[in-house]
C-alpha positions as CSV (number, residue, x, y, z in Angstrom):
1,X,-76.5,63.1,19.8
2,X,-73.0,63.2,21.5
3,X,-71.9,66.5,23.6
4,X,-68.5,67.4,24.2
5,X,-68.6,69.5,28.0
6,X,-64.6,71.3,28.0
7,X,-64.6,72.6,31.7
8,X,-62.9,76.1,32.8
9,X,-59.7,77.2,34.2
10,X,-58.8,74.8,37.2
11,X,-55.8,73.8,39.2
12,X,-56.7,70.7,40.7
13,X,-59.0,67.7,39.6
14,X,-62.3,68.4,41.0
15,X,-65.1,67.7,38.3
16,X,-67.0,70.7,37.2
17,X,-70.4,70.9,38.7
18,X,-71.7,71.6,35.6
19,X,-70.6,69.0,33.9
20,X,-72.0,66.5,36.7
21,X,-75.5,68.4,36.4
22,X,-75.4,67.7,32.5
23,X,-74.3,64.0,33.0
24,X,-77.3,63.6,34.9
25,X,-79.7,65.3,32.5
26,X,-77.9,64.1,29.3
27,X,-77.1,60.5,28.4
28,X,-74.7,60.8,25.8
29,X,-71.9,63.3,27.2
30,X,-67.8,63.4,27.3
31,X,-66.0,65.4,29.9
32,X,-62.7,66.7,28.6
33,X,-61.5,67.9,32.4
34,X,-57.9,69.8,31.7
35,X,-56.5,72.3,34.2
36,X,-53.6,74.1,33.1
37,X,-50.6,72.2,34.1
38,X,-51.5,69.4,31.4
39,X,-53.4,70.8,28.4
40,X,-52.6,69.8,25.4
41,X,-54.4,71.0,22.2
42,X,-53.8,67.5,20.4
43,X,-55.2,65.6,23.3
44,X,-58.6,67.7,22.9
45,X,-58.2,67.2,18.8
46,X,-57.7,63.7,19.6
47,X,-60.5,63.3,21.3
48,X,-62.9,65.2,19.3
49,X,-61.5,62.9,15.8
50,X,-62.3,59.6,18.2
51,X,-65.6,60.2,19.9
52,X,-66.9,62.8,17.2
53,X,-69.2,64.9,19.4
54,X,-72.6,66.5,17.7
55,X,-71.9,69.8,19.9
56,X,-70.0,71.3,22.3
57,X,-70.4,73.3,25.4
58,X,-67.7,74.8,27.4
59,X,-67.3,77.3,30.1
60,X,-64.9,79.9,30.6
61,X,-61.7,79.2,29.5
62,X,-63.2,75.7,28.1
63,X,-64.4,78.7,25.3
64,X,-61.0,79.1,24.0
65,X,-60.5,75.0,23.3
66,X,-64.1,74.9,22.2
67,X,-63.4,77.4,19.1
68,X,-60.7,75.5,18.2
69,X,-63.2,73.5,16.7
70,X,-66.1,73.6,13.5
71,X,-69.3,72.1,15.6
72,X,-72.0,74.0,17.3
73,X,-71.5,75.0,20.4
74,X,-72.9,76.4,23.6
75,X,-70.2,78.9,25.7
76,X,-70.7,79.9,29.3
77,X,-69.4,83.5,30.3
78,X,-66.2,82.4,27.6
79,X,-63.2,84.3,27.5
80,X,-62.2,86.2,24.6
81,X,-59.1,87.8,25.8
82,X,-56.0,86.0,26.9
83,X,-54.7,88.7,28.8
84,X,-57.5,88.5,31.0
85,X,-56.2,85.7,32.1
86,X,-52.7,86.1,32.5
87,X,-53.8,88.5,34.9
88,X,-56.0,87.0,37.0
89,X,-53.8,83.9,37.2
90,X,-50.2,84.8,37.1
91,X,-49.4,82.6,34.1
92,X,-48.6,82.4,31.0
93,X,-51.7,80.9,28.7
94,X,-49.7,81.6,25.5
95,X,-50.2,77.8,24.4
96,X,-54.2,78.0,24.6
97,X,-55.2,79.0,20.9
98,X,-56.9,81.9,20.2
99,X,-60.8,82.9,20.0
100,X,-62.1,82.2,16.6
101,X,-65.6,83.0,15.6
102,X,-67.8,80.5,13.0
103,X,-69.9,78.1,13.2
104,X,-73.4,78.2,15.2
105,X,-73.1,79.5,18.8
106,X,-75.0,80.5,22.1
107,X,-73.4,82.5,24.6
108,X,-74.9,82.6,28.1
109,X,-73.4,85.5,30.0
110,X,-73.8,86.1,33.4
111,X,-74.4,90.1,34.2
112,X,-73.3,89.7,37.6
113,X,-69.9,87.9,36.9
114,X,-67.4,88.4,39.2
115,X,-64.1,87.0,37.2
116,X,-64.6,88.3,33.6
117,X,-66.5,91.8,32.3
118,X,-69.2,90.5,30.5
119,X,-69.9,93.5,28.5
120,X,-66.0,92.8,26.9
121,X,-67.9,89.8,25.8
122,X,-70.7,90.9,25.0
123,X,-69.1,92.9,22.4
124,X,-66.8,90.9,21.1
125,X,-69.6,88.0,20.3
126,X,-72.4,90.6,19.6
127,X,-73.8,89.1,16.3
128,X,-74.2,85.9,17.6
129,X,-77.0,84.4,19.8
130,X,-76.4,86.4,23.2
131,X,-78.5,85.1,26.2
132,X,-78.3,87.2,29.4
133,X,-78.7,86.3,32.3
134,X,-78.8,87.9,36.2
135,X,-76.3,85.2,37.5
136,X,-72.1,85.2,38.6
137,X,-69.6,83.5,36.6
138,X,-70.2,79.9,37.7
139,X,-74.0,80.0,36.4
140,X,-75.6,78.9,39.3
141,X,-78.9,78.5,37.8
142,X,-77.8,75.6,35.0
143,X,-81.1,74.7,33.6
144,X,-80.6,77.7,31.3
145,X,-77.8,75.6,29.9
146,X,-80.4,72.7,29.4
147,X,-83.0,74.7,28.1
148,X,-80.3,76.4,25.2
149,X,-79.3,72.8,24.3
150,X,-82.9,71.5,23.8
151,X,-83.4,74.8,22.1
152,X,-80.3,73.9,20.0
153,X,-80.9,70.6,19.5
154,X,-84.5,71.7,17.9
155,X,-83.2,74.0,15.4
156,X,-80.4,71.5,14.2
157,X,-83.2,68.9,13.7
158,X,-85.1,71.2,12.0
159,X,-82.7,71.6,8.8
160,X,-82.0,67.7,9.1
161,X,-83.2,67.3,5.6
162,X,-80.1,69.3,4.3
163,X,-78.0,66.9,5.6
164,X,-77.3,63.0,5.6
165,X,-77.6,62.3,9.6
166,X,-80.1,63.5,12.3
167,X,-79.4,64.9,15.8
168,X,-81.1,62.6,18.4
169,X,-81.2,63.9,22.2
């Protein structure tokens, strides 16, 4: 099984700490680490056509890349409004695409999250698989994350007969 991790809104290159706590849990894992200065939608489509991830998990704005695409997925505290942004940050996020829904999905919200209103998401993803938790935006506690994705994982394999492959984690 290959994960895609697409990190939040950043301005400079530091790696997510997220990500790194998932490379050391999970062996098969791609980092697509953008900030906003050069994103590019192709490069992420590019990516996903040559490494052909099984799933994807992606925080914050990472959500709004991650939609753009039809493979399971695993969003932290995601944003669904682009507005939100622009007002947080000052700029302009106009070339991010915008929130789809499809496909099968866990969202892990933190209740205590101190950048986004997570009953705005809550709402907005409120027939799909809702976890919530008492944490901030940045998930501190991250074994929820590995606990959804073994969760994940299981169900996946568990329709494997419908299919012609097999998730392996």
């Amino acid at each position: 099984m290959k994960i895609l991790y697409i990190n939040g809104f950043k301005t400079d290159d530091r790696v997510s700490s997220t990500y790194l706590f998932l490379k050391d849990k999970v062996k098969n894992i791609i980092n697509y680490d953008w900030n906003y200065y050069n994103f590019n939608l192709d490069d992420v489509k590019k990516l996903v056509n040559e490494e052909r991830p099984d799933i994807i998990i992606a925080n914050s704005t990472g959500a709004l890349i991650a939609e753009e695409f039809d493979l399971p997925k695993i969003l932290i505290n995601p944003v669904v409004d682009k507005k939100d942004l622009e007002k947080l940050f000052n700029l302009d996020f106009s070339k991010f695409p915008n929130n789809k829904k499809g496909n099968i999905r866990k969202v892990i919200l933190g209740k205590n999250d101190e950048v986004l209103d997570y009953k705005k998401v809550l709402k907005y993803y409120k027939n799909d698989d809702i976890i919530l938790v008492n944490d901030s935006h940045s998930l501190k506690n991250k074994k929820i994350i590995l606990e959804e994705l073994n969760k994940m994982v299981e169900y996946l394999n568990n329709f494997c007969f419908l299919f012609d492959f097999c998730f392996i984690f």
